[in-house]
C-alpha positions in Angstrom: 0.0 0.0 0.0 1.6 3.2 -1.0 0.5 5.1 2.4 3.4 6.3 3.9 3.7 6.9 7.5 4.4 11.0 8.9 7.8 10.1 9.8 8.6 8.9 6.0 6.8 11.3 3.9 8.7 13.7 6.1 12.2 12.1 5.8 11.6 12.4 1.9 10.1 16.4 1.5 13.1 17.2 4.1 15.5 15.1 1.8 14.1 17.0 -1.3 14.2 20.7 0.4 18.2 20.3 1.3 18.4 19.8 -2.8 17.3 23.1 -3.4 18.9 26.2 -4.5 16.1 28.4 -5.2 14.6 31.4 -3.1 12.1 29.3 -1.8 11.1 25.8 -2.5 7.5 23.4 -1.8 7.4 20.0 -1.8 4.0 18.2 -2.3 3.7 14.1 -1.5 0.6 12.3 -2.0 0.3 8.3 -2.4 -2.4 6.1 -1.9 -4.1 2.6 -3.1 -7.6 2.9 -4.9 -10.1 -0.3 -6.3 -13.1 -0.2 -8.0 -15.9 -2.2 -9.2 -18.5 -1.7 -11.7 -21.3 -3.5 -13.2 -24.1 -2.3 -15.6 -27.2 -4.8 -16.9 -26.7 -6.5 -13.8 -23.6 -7.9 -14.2 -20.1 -6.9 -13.2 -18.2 -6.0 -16.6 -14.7 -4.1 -14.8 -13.1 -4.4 -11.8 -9.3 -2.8 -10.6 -7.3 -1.5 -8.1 -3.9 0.9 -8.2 -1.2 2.0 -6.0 0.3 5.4 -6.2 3.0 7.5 -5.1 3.7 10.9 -6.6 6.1 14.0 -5.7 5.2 17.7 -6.9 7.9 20.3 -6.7 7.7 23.9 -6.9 10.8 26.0 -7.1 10.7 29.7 -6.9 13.1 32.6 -8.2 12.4 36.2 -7.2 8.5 35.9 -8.8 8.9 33.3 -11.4 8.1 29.7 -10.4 8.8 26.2 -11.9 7.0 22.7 -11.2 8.3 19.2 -12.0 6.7 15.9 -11.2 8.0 12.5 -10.4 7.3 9.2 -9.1 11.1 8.0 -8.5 12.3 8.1 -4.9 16.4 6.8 -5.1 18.2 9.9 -4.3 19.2 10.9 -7.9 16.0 11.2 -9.6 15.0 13.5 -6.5 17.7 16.1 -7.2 17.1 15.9 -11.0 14.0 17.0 -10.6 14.9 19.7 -7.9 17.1 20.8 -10.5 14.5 20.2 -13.6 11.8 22.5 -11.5 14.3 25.1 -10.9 15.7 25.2 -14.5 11.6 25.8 -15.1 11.4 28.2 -12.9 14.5 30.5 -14.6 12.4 30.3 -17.6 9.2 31.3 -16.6 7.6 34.9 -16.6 7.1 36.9 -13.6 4.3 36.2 -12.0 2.8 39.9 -10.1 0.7 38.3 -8.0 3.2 36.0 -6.5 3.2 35.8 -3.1 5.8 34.2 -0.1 5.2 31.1 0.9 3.7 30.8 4.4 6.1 29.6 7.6 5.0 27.5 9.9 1.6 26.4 10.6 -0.6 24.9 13.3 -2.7 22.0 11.7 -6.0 20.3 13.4 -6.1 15.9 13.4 -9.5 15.5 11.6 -9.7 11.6 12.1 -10.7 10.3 8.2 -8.9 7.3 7.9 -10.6 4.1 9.1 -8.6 0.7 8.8 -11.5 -1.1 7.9 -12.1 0.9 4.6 -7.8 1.0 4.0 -7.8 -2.7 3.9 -10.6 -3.5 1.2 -9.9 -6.3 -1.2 -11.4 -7.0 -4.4 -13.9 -9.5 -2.3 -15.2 -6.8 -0.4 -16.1 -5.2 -3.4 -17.6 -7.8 -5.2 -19.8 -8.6 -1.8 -21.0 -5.2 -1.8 -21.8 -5.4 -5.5 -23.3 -8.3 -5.2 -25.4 -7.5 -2.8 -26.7 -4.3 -4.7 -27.3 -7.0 -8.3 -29.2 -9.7 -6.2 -31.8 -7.0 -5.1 -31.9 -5.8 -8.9 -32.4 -9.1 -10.5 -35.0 -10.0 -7.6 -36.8 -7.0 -9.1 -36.8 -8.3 -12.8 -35.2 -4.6 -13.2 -31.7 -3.3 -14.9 -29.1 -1.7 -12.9 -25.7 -0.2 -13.6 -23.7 0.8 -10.7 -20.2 1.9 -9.2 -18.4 1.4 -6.3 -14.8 3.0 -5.8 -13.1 2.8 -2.1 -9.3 4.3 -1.7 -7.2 4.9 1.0 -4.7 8.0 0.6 -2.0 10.4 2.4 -0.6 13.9 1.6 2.0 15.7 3.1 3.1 19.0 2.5 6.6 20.8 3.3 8.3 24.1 2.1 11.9 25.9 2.7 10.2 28.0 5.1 9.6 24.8 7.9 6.3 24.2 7.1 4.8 20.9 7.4 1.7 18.9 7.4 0.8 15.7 7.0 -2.9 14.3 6.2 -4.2 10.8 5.7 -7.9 9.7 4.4 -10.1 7.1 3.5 -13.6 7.1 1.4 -16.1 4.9 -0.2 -18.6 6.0 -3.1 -21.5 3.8 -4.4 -24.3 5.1 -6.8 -26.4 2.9 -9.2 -29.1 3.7 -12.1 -32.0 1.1 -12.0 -34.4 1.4 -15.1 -37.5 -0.8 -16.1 -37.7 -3.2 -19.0 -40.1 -0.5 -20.9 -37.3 2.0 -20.4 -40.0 4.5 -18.9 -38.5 4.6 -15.1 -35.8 5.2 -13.5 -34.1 5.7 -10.0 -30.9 6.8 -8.8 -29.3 6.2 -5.1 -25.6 7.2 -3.9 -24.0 6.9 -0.9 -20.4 8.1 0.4 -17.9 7.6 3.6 -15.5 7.8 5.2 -15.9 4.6 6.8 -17.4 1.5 4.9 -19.3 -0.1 7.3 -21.6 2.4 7.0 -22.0 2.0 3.6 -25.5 -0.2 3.0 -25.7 -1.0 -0.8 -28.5 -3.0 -0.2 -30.2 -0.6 1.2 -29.5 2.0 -1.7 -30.6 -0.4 -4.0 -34.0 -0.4 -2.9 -34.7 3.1 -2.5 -33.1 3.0 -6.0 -35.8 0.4 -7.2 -38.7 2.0 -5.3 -38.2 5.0 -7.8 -37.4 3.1 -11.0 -40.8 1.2 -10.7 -42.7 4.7 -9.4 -41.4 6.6 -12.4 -42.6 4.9 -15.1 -45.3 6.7 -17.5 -44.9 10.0 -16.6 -47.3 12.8 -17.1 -46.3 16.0 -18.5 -47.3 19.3 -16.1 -47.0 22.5 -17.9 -43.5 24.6 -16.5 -43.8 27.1 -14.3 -43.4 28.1 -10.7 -43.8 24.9 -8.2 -43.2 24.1 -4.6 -40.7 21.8 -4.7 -38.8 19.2 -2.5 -35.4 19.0 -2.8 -33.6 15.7 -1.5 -30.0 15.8 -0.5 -28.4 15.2 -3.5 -30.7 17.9 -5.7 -30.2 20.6 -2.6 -26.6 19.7 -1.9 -25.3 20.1 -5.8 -26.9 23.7 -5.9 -25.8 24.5 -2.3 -22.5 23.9 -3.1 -21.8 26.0 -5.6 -23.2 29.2 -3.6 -20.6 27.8 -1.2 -17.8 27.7 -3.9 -18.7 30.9 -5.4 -18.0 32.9 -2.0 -14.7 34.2 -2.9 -13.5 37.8 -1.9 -11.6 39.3 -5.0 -14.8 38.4 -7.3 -17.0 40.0 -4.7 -14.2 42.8 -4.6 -14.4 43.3 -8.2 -18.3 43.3 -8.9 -18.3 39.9 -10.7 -19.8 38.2 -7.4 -23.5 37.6 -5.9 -21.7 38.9 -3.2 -20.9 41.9 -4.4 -22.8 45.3 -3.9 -24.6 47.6 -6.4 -21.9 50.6 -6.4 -18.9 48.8 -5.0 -18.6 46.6 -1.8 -19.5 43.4 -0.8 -22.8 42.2 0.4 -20.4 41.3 3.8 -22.6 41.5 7.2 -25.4 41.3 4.8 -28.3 39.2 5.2 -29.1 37.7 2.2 -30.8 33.8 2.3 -33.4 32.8 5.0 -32.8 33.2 8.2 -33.0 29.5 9.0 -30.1 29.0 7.0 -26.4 28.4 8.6 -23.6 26.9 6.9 -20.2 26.6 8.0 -16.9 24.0 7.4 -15.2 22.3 9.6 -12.4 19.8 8.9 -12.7 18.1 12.1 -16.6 17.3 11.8 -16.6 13.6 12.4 -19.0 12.9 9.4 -16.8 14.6 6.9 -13.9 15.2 8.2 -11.6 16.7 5.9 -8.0 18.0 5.4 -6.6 20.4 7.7 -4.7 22.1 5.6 -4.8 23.7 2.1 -2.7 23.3 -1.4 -0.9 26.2 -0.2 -0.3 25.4 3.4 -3.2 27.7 4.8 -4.9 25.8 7.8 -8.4 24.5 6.9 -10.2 25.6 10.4 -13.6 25.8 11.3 -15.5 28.8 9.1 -19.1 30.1 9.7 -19.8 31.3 5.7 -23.6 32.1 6.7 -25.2 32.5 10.1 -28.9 32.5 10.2 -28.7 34.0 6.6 -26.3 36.6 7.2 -22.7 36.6 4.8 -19.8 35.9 7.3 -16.8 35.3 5.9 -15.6 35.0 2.3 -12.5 33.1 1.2 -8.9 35.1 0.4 -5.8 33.6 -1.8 -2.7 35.2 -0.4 -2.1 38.0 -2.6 -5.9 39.3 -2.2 -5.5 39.2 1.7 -2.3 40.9 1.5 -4.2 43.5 -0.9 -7.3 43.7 1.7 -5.3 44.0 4.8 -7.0 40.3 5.6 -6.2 36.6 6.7 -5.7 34.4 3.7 -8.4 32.1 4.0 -9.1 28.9 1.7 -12.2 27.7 0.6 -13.7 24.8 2.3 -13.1 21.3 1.6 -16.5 20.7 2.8 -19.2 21.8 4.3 -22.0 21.5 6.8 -25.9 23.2 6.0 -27.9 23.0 9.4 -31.4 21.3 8.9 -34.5 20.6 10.6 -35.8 17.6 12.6 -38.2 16.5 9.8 -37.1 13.0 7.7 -38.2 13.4 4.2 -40.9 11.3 4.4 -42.6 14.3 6.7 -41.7 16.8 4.7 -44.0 15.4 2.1 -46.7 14.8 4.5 -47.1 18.3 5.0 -46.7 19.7 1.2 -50.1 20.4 0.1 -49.2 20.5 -3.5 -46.0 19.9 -4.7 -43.1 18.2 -7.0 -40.7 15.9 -5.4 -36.9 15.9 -7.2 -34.7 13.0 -6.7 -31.3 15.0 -8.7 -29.9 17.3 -10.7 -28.4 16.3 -13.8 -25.8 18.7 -16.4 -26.4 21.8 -14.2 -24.6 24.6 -15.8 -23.7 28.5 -14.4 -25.4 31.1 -16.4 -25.0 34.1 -14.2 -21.7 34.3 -11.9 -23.5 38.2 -10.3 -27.3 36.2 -9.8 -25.8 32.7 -9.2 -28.6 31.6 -11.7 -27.9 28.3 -12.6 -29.6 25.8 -15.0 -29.5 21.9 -15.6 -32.3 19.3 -15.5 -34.3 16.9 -12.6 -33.4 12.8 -13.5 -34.2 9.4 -12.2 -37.4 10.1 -10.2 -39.4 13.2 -10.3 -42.9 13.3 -8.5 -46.2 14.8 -8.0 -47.1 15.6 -4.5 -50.9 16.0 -3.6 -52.2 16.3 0.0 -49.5 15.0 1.4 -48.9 11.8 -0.8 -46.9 10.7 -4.1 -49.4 10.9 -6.7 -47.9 10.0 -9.9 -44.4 10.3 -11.5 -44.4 13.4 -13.9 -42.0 13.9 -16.8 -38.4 15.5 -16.3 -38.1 19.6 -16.4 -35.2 22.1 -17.1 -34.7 24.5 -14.0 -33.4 28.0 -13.9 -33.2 28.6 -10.5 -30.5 30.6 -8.4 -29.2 28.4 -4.9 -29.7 32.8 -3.4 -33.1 32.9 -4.9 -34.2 29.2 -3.5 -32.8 30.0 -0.1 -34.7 33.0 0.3 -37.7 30.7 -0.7 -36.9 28.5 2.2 -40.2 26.9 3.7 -39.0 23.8 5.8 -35.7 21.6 6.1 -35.2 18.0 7.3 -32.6 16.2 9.2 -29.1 16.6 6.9 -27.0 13.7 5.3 -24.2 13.2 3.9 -24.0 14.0 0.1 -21.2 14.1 -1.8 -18.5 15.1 0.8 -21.3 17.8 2.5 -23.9 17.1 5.2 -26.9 18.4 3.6 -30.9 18.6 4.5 -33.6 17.7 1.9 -35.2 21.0 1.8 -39.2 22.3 0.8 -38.6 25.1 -1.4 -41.5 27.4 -3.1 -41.7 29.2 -6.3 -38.9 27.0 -8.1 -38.5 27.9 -11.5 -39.0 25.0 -13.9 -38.2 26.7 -17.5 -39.4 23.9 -20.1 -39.8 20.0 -20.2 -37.6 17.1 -20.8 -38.3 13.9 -22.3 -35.4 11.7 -20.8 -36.2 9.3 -17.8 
């Protein structure tokens, strides 16, 4: 396994620093082991698994900087590509905006490596694969699914003392189940940190439930509909309000955050007031690394409290231009919820339309955040409380600002993607045209 231990990745970045003979120098070492297994019509058609170790170095000369790569470790190979990235570095243009690396640095622990999900074998897969393609078949239904677990490290070292060291595991499963006639559809996903908490089974069924529910669709005419968002529809949208909340586009007008005349929209109380989202590396359901590409400690960061903009993230040179503390963008992130599963959340939706995912959502607007892509495996009517019928796919053009001021209720938040995330009861959701695809 190509995980090397805090002591070892640190014997190597110090090894490859005392090479260099450039102003400043970072040294970058990841590694890790990765396997895989996916099937599709119910039958497993690949299956793998890699090791890797990699070294990134960055060698810098007044402003000008030079990278090289390399995956040999014997002494020689190391200086020849010390020497390789500062030979790149001599014949690179200034860059203006370059800024000093950062010194030393106090990093958190966040604990995201679990031994049980390090030391998956290809029969661990195949179990967990198999348990998802039994349930299928049982069904007389078609699935395709993927399941990818890996196990990794980084450590991170510069000329200045820095150091950090991270290691990580994780687990993804999603599937597609569709019905013979080709008319339905349903989609499940899962991700963790640790794999026993990984039910495929389970999945699956939830999965099949919404294939078989989906099939013959009725058309409703577009327009403006309450809508209930589950996890994975919220969390894609969320998350890119939560990527977008960077200070120099703010600064410079081309931001949602940024205000009519100049300014930011900092202080400002823009979404809901329900609505609280923060990061925090050390969150035991997504824990995450504690430290950025850079060398900038990921800590915990309120973005919005109770609707209200907290902070906004800073690269290096546009702290040092603000007079502020470089801060990186989250790795992840938390949205508070409610105490409501989603099951009563659509018990108490009078009329409604309930959206499984998002599919090929696209940016249209960086200064409205308006965003645009398409609902897919398992899109519902909602009357008095129940699941009426299935009703064909839509197109949205709907901004994550926008919906969040449209808040009406929240459930209890999962984890999605690398995010804990409500399902969330949203009115007035813009649904643009239809879509024929399941």
């Amino acid at each position: 396994m190509a995980i090397l231990s805090q002591e070892e990745a640190k014997k190597i970045i110090d090894k490859v620093l005392g090479y260099s003979k450039s102003d400043e120098m970072k040294v970058e070492l990841t590694g890790g082991r990765s396997g895989n297994i996916r099937f599709a019509r119910n039958s497993v058609s690949t299956a793998g698994a890699s090791n890797n170790l990699a070294l990134s170095i960055t060698s810098v000369l007044g402003k000008k900087t030079g990278t090289s790569d390399i995956n040999e470790f014997d002494d020689a190979s190391l200086e020849k590509a010390v020497r390789r990235a500062e030979e790149m570095a001599r014949l690179a243009p200034e860059n203006p905006e370059y800024m000093p690396m950062p010194g030393p640095q106090t990093f958190g622990k966040p604990q995201a490596f679990v031994d049980t999900t390090a030391n998956m074998k290809a029969p661990d897969r195949a179990k967990l694969a198999g348990a998802s393609i039994k349930s299928i078949r049982d069904s007389q239904l078609s699935g395709a699914g993927f399941l990818e677990d890996s196990a990794n490290f980084n450590a991170i070292g510069n000329s200045k003392g820095l150091f950090g060291y991270h290691k990580s595991t994780n687990v993804d499963f999603s599937l597609t189940i569709r019905t013979p006639d080709g008319t339905g559809s349903g989609y499940a996903a899962g991700d963790f940190n640790d794999v026993s908490k990984l039910n495929t089974a389970a999945l699956t069924e939830v999965a099949i439930q919404k294939a078989k529910a989906s099939q013959k669709a009725v058309a409703l005419e577009p327009g403006k509909y309450t809508v209930i968002l589950e996890p994975l529809a919220a969390g894609e949208l969320v998350q890119f309000m939560v990527r977008a909340m960077e200070a120099r586009t703010a600064d410079e007008g081309r931001s949602f955050l940024s205000k009519k005349g100049g300014g930011t929209r900092l202080g400002e109380k823009i979404l809901d007031e329900r609505v609280t989202i923060y990061s925090d590396p050390g969150n035991g359901q997504i824990p995450g690394s504690p430290f950025s590409s850079e060398g900038y400690p990921h800590e915990k960061v309120m973005w919005f409290d109770k609707g209200v903009v907290k902070n906004m993230s800073y690269s290096p040179y546009w702290a040092q231009q603000k007079g502020a503390k470089p801060l990186p963008q989250p790795s992840g992130f938390v949205m508070e919820g409610g105490s409501q599963s989603l099951a009563e959340l659509i018990k108490g939706t009078e009329k409604g339309i309930l959206v499984t995912r998002f599919w090929y959502t696209r940016w249209l607007d960086p200064q409205t955040l308006l965003y645009t892509g398409l609902t897919r495996d398992g899109t519902f009517y909602i009357d008095k409380g129940q699941i009426k019928h299935p009703v064909k796919n839509f197109r949205f053009n709907e901004s994550p600002v926008i919906m969040l001021n449209n808040l009406e209720a929240m459930g209890i938040p999962v984890r999605t993607r690398g995010n804990l995330v409500p399902p969330l009861r949203i009115r007035d959701f813009t649904f643009s045209s239809l879509s024929d695809a399941v």
